[in-house]
MARBA-3410 file (N, C-alpha, C, O; in Angstrom, 1 decimal):
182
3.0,10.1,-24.4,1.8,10.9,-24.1,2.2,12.2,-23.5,3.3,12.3,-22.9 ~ 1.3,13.3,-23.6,1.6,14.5,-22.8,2.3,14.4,-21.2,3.2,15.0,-20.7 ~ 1.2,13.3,-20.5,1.1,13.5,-19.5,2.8,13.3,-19.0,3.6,13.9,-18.3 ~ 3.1,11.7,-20.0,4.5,11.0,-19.4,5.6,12.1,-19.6,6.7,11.9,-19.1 ~ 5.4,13.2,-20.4,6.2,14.1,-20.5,6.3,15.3,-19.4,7.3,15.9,-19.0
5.2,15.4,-19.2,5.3,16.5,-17.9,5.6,16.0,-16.9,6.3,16.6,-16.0 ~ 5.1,14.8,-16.6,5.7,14.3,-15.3,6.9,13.7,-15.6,7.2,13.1,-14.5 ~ 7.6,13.4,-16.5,8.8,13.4,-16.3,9.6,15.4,-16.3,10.7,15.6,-15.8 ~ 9.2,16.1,-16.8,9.8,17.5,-16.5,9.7,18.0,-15.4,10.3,18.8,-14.9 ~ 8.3,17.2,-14.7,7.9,17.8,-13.2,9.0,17.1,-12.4,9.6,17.7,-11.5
9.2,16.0,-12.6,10.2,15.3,-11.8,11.8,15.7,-11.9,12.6,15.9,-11.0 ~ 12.0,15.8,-13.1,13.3,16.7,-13.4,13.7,18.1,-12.5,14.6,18.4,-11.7 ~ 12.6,18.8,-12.9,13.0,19.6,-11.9,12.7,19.9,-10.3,13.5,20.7,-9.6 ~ 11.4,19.1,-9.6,11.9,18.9,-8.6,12.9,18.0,-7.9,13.0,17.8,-6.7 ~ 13.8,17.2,-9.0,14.9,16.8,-8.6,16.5,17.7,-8.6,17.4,17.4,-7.9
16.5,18.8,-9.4,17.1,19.7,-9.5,17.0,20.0,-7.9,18.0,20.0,-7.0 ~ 15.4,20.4,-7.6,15.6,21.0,-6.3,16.3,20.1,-5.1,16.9,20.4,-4.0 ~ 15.9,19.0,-5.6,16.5,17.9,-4.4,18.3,17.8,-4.0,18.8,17.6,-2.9 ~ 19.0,18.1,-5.3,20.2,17.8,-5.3,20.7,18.8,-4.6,21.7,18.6,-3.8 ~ 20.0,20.3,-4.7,20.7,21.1,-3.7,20.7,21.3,-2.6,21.4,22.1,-2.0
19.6,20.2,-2.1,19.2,19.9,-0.6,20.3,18.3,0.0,20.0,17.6,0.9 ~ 21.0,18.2,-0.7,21.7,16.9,-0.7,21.1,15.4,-0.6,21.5,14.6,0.2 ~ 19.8,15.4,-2.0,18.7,15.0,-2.1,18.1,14.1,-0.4,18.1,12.9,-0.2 ~ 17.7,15.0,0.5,17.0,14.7,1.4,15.3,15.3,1.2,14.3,14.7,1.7 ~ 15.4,16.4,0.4,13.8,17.2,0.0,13.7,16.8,-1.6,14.5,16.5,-2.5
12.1,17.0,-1.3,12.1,16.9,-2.9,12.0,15.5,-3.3,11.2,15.4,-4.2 ~ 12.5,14.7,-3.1,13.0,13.2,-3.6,12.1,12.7,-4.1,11.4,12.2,-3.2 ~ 11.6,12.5,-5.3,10.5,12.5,-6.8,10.3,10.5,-5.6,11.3,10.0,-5.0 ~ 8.7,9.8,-5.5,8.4,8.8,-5.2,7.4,8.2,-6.2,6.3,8.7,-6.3 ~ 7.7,7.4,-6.8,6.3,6.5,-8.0,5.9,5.1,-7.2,6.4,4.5,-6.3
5.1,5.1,-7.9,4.8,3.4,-7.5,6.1,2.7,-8.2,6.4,1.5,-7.9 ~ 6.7,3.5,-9.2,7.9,2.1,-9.7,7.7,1.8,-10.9,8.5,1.7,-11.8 ~ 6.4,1.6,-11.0,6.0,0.6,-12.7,5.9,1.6,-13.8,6.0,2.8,-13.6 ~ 5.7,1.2,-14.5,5.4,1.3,-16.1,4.7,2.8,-16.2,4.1,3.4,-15.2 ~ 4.7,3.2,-17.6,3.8,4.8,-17.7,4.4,5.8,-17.3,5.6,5.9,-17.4
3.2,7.0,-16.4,3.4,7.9,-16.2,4.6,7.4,-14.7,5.7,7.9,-14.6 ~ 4.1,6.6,-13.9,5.4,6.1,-13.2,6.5,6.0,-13.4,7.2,6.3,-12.4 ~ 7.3,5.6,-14.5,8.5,5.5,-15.0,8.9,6.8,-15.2,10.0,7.2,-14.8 ~ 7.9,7.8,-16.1,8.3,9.2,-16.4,8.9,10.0,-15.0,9.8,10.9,-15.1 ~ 8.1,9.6,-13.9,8.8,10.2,-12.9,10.0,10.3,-12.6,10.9,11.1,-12.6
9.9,8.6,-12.3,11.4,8.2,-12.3,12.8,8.6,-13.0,13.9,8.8,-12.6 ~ 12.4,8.4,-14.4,13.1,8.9,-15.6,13.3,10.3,-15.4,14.5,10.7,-15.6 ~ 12.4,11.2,-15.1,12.8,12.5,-14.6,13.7,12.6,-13.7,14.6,13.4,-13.9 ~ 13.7,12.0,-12.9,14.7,11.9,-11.5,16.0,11.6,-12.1,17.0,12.3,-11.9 ~ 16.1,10.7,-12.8,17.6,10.4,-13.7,18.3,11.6,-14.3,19.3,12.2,-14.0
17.2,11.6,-15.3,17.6,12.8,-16.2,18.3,13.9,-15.5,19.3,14.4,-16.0 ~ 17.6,14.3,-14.2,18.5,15.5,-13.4,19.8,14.9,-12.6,20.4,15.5,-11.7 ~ 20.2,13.7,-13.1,20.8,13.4,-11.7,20.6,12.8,-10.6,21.6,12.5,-9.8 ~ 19.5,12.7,-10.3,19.2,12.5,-9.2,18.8,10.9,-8.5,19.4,10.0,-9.1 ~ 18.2,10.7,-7.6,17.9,9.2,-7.0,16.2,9.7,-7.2,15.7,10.8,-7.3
15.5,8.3,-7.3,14.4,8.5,-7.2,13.8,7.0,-6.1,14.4,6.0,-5.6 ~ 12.6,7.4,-5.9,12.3,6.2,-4.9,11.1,5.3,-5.2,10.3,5.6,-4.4 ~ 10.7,4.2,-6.1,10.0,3.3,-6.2,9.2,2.3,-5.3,9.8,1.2,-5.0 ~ 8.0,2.5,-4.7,7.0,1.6,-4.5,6.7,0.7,-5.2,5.8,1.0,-5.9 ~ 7.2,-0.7,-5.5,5.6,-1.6,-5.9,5.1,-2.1,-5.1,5.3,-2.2,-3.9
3.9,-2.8,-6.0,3.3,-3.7,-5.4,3.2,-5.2,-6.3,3.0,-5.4,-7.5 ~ 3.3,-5.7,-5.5,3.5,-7.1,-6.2,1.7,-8.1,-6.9,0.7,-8.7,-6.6 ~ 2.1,-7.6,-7.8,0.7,-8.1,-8.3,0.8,-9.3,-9.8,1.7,-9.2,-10.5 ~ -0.1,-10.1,-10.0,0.6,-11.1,-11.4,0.5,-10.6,-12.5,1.5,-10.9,-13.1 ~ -0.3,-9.7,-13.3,0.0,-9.0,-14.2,1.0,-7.8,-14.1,0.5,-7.1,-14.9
2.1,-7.0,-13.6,3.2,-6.1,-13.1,4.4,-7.0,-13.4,4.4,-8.2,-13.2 ~ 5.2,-6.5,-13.8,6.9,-6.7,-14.2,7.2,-5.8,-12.8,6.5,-5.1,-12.0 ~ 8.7,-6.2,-13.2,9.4,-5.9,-12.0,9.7,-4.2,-12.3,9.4,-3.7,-13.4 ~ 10.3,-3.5,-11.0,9.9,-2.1,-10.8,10.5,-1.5,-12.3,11.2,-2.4,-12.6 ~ 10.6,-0.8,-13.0,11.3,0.8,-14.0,12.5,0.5,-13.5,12.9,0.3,-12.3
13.5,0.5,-14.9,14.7,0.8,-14.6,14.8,2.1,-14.4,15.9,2.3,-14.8 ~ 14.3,3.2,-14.1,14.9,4.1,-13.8,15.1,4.6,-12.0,15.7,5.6,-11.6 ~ 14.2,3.5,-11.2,13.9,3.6,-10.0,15.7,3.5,-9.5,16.5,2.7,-10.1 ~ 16.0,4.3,-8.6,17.0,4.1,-7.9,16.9,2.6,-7.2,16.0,2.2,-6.4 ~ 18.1,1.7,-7.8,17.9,0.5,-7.5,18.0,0.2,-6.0,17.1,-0.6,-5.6
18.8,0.8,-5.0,19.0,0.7,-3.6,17.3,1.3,-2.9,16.9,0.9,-1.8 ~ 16.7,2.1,-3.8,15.5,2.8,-3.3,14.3,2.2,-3.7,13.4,2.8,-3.3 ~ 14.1,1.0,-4.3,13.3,0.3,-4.7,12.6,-0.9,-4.0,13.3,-1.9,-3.8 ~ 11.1,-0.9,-3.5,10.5,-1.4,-2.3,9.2,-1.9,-2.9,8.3,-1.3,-3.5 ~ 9.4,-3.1,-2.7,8.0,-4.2,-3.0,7.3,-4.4,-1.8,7.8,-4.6,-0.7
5.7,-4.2,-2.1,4.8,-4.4,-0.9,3.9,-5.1,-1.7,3.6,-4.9,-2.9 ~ 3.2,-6.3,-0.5,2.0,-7.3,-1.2,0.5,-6.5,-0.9,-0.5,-6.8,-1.5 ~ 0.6,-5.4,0.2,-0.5,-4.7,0.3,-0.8,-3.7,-0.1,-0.1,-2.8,0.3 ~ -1.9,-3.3,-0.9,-2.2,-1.4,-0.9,-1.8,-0.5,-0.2,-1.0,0.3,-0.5 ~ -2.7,-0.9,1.2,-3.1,-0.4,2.2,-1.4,-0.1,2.5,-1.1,0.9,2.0
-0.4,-0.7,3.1,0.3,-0.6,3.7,1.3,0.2,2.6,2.1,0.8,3.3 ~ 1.5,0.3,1.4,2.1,1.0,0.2,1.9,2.6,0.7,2.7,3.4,1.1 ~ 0.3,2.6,0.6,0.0,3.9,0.7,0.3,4.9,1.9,0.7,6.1,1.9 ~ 0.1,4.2,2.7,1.1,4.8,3.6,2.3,5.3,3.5,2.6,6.4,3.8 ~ 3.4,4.0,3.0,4.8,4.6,3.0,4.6,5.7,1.9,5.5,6.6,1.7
3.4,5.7,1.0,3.6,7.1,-0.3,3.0,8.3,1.1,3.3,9.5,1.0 ~ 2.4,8.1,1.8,1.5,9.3,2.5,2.6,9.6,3.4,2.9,10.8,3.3 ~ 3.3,8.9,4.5,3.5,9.3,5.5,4.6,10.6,5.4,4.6,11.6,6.1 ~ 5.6,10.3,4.5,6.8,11.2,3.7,6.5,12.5,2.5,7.2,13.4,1.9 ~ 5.0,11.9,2.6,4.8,13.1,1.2,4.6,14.7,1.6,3.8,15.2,2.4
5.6,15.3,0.8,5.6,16.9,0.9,4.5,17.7,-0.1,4.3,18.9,0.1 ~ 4.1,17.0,-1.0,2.8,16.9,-2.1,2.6,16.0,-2.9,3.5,15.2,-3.2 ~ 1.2,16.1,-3.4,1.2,14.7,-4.0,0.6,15.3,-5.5,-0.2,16.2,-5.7 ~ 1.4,14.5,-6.4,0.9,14.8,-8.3,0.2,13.8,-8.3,0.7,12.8,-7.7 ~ -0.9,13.8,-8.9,-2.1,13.3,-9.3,-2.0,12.9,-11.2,-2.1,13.8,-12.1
-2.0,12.1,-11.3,-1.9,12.2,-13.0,-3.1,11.5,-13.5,-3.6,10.9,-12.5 ~ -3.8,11.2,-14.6,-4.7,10.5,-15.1,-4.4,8.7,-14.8,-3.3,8.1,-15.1 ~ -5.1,8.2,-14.4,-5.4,7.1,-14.5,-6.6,5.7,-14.1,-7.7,5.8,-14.5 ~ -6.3,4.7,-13.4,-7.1,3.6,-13.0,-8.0,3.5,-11.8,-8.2,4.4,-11.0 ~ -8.5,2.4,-11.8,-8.8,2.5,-10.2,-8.1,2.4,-9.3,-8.7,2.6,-8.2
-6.2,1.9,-9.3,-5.5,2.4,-8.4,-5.7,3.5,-8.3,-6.4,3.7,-7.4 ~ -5.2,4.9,-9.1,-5.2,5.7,-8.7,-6.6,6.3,-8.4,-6.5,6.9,-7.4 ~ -7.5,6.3,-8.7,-8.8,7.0,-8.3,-8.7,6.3,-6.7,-8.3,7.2,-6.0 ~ -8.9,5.3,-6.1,-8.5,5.1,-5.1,-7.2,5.5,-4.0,-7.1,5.5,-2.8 ~ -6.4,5.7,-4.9,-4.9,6.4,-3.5,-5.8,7.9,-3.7,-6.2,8.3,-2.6
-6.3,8.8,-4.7,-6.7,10.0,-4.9,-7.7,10.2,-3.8,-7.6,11.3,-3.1 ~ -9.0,9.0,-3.3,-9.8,9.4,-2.8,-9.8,9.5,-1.3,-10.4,10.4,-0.6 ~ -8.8,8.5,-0.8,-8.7,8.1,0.2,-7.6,9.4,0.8,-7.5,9.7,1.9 ~ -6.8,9.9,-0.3,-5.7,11.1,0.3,-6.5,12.1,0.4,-6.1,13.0,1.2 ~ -7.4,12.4,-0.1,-8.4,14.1,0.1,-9.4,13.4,1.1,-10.1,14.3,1.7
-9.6,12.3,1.5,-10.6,12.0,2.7,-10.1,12.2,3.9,-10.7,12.7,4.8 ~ -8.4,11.8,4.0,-7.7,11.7,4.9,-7.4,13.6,5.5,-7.8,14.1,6.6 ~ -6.6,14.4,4.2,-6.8,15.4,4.6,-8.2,16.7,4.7,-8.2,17.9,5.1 ~ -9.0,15.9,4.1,-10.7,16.2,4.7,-10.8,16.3,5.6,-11.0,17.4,6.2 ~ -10.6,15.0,6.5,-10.6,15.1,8.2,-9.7,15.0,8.9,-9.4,14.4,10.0
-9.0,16.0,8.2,-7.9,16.2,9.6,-6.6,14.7,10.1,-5.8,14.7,11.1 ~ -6.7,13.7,9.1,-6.1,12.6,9.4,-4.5,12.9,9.2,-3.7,12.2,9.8 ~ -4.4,13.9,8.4,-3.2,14.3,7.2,-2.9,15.3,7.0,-3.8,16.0,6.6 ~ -1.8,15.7,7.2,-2.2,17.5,7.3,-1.4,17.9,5.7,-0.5,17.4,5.0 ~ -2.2,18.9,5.9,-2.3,19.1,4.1,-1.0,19.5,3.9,-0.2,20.1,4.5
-1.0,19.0,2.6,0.2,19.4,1.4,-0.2,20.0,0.2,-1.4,20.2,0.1 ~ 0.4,20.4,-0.8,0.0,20.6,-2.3,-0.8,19.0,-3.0,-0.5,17.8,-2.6 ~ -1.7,19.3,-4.1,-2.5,18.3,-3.8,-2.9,18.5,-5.2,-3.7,19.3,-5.6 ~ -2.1,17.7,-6.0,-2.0,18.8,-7.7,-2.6,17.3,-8.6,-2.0,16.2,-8.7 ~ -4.0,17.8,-9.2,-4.1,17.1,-10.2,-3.4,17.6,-11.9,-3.2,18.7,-12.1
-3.1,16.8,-12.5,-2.7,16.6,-13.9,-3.7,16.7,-14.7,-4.7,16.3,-14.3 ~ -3.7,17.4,-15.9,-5.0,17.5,-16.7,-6.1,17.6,-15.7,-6.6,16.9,-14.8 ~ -6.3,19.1,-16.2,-8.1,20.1,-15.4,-8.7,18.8,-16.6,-9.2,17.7,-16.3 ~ -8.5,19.2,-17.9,-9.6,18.5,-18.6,-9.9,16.9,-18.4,-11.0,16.7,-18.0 ~ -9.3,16.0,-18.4,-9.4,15.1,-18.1,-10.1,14.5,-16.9,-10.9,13.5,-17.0
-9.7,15.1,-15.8,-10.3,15.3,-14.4,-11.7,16.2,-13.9,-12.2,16.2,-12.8 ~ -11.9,17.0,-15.1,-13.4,17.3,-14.8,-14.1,16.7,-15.6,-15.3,16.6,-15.4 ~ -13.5,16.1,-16.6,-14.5,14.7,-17.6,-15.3,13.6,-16.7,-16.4,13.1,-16.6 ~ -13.8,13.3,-16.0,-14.1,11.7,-15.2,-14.9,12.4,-13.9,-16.1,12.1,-13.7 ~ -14.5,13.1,-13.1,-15.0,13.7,-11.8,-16.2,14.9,-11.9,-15.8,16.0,-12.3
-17.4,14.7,-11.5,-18.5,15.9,-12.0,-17.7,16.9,-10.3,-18.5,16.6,-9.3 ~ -16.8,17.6,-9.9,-16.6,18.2,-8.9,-17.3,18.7,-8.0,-17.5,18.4,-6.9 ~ -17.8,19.7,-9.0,-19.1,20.7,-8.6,-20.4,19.7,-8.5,-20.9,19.8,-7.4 ~ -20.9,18.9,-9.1,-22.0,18.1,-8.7,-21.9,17.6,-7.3,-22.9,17.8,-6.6 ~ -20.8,17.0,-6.7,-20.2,17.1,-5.3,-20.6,17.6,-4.4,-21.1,17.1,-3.4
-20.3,18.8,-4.8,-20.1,20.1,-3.7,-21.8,20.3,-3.7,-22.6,20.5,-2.8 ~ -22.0,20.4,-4.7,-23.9,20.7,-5.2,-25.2,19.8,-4.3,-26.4,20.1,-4.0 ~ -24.2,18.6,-4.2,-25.4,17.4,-4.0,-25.0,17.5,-2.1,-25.7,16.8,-1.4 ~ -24.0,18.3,-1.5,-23.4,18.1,-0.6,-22.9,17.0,0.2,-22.9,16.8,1.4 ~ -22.4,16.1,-1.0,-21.7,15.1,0.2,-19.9,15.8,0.0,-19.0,15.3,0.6
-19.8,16.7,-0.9,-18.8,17.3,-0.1,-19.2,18.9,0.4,-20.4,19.3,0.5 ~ -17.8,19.7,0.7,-18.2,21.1,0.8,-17.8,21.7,0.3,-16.7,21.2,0.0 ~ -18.1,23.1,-0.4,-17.2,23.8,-1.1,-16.3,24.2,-0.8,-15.7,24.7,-1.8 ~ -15.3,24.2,0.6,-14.2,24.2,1.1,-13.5,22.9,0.4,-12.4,23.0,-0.2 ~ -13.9,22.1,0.6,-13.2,20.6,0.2,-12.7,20.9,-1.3,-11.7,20.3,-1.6
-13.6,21.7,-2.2,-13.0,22.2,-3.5,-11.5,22.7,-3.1,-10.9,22.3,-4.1 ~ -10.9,23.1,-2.4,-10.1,23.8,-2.5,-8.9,23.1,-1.7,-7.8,23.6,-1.3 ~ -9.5,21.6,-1.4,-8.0,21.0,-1.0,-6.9,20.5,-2.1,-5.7,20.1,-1.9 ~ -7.5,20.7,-3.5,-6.7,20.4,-4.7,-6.9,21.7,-5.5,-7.8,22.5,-5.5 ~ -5.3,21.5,-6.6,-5.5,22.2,-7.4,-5.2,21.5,-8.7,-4.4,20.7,-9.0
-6.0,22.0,-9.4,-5.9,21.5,-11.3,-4.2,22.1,-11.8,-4.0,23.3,-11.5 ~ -3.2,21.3,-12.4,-2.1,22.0,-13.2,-2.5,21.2,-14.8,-3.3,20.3,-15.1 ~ -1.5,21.9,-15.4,-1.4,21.2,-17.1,-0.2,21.4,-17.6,0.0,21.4,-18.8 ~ 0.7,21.4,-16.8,2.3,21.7,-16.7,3.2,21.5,-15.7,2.9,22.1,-14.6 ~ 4.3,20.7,-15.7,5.1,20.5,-14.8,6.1,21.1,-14.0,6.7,20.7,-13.0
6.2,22.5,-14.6,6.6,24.2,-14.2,5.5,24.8,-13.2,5.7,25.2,-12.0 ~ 4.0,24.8,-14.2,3.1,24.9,-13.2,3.1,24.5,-11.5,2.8,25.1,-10.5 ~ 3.4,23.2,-11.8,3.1,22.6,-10.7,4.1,22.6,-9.5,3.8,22.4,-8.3 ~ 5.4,23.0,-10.1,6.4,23.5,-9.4,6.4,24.9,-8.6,7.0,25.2,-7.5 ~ 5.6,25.4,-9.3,5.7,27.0,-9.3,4.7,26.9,-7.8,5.1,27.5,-6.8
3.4,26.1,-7.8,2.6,26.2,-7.0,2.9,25.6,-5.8,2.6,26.0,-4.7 ~ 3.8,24.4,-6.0,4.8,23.7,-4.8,5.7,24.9,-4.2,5.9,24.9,-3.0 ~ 6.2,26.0,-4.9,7.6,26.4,-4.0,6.4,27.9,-3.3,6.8,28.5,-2.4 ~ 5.3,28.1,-3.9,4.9,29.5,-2.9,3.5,28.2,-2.4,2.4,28.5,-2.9 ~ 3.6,27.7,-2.0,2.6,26.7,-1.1,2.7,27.6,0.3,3.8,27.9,0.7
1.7,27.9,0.9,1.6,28.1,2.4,0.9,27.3,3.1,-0.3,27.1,2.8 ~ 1.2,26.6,4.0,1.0,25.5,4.8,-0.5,26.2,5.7,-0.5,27.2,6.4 ~ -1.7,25.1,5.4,-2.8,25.4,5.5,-3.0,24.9,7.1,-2.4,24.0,7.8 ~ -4.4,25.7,7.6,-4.4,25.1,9.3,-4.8,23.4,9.3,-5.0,22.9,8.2 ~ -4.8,22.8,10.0,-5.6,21.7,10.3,-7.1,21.9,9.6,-7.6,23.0,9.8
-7.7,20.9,9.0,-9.1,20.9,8.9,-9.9,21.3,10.1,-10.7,22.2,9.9 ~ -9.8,21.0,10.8,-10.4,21.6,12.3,-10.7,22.8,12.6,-11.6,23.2,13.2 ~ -9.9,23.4,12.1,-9.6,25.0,12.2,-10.1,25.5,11.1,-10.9,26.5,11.2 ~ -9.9,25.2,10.2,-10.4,25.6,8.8,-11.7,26.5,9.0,-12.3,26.1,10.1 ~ -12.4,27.5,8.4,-13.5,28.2,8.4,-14.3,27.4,7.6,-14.1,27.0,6.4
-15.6,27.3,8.5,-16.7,26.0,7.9,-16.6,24.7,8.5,-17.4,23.8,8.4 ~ -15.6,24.8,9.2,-15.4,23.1,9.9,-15.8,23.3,11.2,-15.9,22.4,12.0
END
């Protein structure tokens, strides 16, 4: 699919970036499994590089992607406690099309840095089209259970260059607290 291709090129090349950091930055993280997950991973190969696999142990799931760096590969029986280890380390987060796992890690990560829980990073959905299909945004902001500032804790890419490009001139935003409107 498109998507499994850009996120494996998005991963390729910010694994490029990792190796020059003696992969300590940058270090591409999936849940591990199958799909657009493996493409990450697979990106991370492709350059060389180590990647780092989440699962979670669930009865329909096989065991992690071969492409997950096997020493980097971490099974958890909880969400909750997964998501963390993807949140606590993340320098940004790629957003790609999918389930209600992901609509759930998605919601709870823009809630977190909504209030101040999390301090912001780049925050990159995959496919604008896709994501304004499933998500009415603006009805959101319209109906006010969010704000139109909160529009702008993400941004839409449709390329894995794109999304690179917006990762390396990122300027590190204040706390929500501070933010104008809060």
């Amino acid at each position: 699919s498109q998507y499994y291709t850009e996120a494996r090129e998005f991963a390729r090349l910010m694994t490029l970036k990792s190796i020059e950091s003696n992969n300590r930055e940058n270090v591409i993280v999936t849940g591990g499994g199958p799909g657009v997950m493996e493409a990450g991973n697979r990106g991370a190969a492709d350059a060389g590089g180590k990647s780092i696999g989440l699962s979670i142990v669930l009865p329909h799931e096989q065991a992690p992607n071969q492409y997950v760096t096997p020493d980097l590969s971490f099974n958890f029986h909880y969400f909750a406690i997964r998501k963390m280890h993807f949140l606590m380390r993340a320098r940004a987060i790629c957003i790609f099309p999918g389930g209600f796992g992901t609509m759930d890690e998605m919601f709870e990560t823009l809630t977190l840095i909504q209030t101040g829980r999390m301090q912001r990073v780049p925050f990159l959905l995959f496919g604008r089209a896709f994501w304004e299909k499933v998500i009415n945004w603006e009805a959101l902001a319209d109906a006010g259970t969010i704000s139109d500032e909160d529009l702008d804790l993400f941004r839409f890419v449709d390329t894995g260059a794109e999304a690179v490009k917006l990762i390396e001139n990122w300027e590190s935003a204040p706390p929500r607290d501070r933010m104008p409107g809060r």
